[in-house]
Structures are given as structure tokens and as C-alpha cells.
C-alpha positions in Angstrom: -10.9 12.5 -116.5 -8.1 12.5 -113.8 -7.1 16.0 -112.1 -3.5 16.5 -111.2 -4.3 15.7 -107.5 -6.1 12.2 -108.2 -3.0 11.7 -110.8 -0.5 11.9 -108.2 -2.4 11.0 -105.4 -0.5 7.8 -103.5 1.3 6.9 -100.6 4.6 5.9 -100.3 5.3 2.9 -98.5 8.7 1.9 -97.3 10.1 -1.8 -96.6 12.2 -3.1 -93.3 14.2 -6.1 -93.6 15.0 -8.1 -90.4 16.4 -11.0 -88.8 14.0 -12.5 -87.2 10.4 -12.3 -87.1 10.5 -11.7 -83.0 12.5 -8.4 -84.4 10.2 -7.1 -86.9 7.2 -7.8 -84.2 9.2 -5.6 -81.6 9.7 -2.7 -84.2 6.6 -2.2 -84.9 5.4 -1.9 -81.6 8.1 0.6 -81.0 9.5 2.1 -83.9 7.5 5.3 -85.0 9.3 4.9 -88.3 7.2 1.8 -89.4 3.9 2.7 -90.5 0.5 0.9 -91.4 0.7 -0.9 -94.9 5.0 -1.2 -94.9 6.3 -4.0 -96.0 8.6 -6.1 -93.3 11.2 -8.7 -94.7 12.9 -11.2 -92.8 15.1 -13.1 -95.5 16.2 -16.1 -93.0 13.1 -17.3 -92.4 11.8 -16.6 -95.4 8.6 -14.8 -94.4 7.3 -11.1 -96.2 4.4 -9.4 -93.9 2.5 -6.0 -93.6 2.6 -3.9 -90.9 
């Protein structure tokens, strides 16, 4: 049986769109808000990619 903590017990990923794929490379070298496991969207080329 589950407890509460192993109920609840996830983590919350978050998804960046871009413009280019050169962008979403250069953020997440750099931006501290993008973390392992996001999800990175660059509609124009059409490409979806983890961080």
C-alpha cells in the first residue's frame, strides 16, 4: 500500500519553447531556470528535446 509521501511523491517539470534550436542549446548552458528532465520546444523547426 502507498503512504501519502510515495502518493504524492513527483517532480514537476516545466517546458521552454524557443526559436531556434541554437537558443534552447544556449539557455541551458546558462539559464539556472532550466533544469534536468524539462522539456524544450522549438515549434519552427519542429524539434521537442529534454534538457
Amino acid at each position: 500500500m502507498l503512504t501519502d509521501s510515495d502518493r504524492f511523491a513527483f517532480f514537476a517539470r516545466r517546458l521552454h519553447g524557443f526559436a531556434t534550436t541554437g537558443n534552447a542549446y544556449d539557455a541551458c548552458q546558462c539559464d539556472e531556470a532550466i533544469t534536468t528532465g524539462d522539456t524544450l520546444i522549438i515549434l519552427p523547426e519542429g524539434v521537442v528535446g529534454l534538457a
